[in-house]
C-alpha positions in Angstrom: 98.3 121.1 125.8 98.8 117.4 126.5 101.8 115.8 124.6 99.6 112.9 123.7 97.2 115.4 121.7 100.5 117.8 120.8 101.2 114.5 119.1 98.0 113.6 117.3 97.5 117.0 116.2 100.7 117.0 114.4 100.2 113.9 113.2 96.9 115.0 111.4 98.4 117.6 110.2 101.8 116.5 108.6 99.3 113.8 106.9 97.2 115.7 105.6 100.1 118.2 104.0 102.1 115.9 102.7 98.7 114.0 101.5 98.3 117.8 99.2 101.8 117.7 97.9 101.3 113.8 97.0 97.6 114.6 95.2 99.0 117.2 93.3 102.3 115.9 92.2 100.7 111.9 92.0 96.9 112.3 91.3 96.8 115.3 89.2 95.2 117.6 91.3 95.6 121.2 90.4 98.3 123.3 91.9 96.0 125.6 95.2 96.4 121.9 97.0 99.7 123.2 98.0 98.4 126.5 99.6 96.7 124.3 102.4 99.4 121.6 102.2 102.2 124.3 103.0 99.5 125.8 105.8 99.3 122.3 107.4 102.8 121.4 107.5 103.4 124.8 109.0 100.9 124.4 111.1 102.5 120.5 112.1 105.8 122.1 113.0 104.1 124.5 115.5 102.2 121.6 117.2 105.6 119.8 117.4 106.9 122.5 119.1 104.4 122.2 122.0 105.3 118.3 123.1 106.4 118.5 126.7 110.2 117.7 126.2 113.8 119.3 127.2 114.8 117.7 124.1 113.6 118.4 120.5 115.3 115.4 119.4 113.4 113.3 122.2 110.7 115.0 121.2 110.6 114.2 117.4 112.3 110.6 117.7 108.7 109.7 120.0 106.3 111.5 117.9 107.8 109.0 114.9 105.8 105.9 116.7 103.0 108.5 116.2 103.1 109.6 113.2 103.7 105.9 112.3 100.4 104.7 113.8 98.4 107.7 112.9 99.5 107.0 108.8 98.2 104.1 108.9 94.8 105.2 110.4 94.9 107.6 107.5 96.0 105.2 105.0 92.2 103.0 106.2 90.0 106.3 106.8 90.8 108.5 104.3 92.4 106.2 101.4 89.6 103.3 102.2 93.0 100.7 102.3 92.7 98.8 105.8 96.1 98.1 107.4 96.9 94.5 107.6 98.4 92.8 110.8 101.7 93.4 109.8 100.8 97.2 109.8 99.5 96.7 112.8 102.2 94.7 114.2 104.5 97.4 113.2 102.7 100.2 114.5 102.4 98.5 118.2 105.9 98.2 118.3 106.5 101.7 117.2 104.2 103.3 119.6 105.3 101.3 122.2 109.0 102.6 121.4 107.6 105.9 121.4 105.8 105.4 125.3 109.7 104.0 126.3 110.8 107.5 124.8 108.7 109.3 126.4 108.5 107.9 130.1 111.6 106.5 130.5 113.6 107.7 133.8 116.0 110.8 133.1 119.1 111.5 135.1 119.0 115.3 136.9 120.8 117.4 134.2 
């Protein structure tokens, strides 16, 4: 699998678990949200694990810029709250920190 959709995957899928946790505990929802929450956060952490890096740490600090942009996309799609230019502003830099991370030269180990 493709980092780039490694990436977005886990993206959609830490969203959308955290997203449960926050309905139930902020919205009132009732408590099986968490069942599918927990199940998409788990499932999150195994698409992390699939990123093409030596380095979990590399690997997590990139998906951030990610994660970043992809909240945001959430926060307009699902919530119906478009991001403003400052959002957007903020995600461009983050993703392009992320793409630095990412493709930046390495030294041989």
């Amino acid at each position: 699998m493709p980092t780039a959709a490694a990436y977005i995957g886990a993206a959609i899928a830490e969203i959308a678990g955290c997203y449960a946790f926050w309905a139930f505990f902020r919205l009132d929802k009732p408590a099986w949200w968490l069942v599918p929450g927990g199940l998409s956060l788990a499932l999150f952490a195994w698409l992390l694990t699939l990123a093409d890096s030596s380095a979990a740490g590399r690997a997590f600090a990139a998906y951030g810029g990610v994660y970043i942009a992809s909240s945001l996309a959430w926060l307009w799609f699902v919530e119906g709250n478009r991001p403003d230019r400052w959002d957007t502003i903020g995600a461009a830099i983050c993703l392009v920190g992320a793409a630095v991370i990412l493709a930046g030269p390495r030294a041989a180990a």
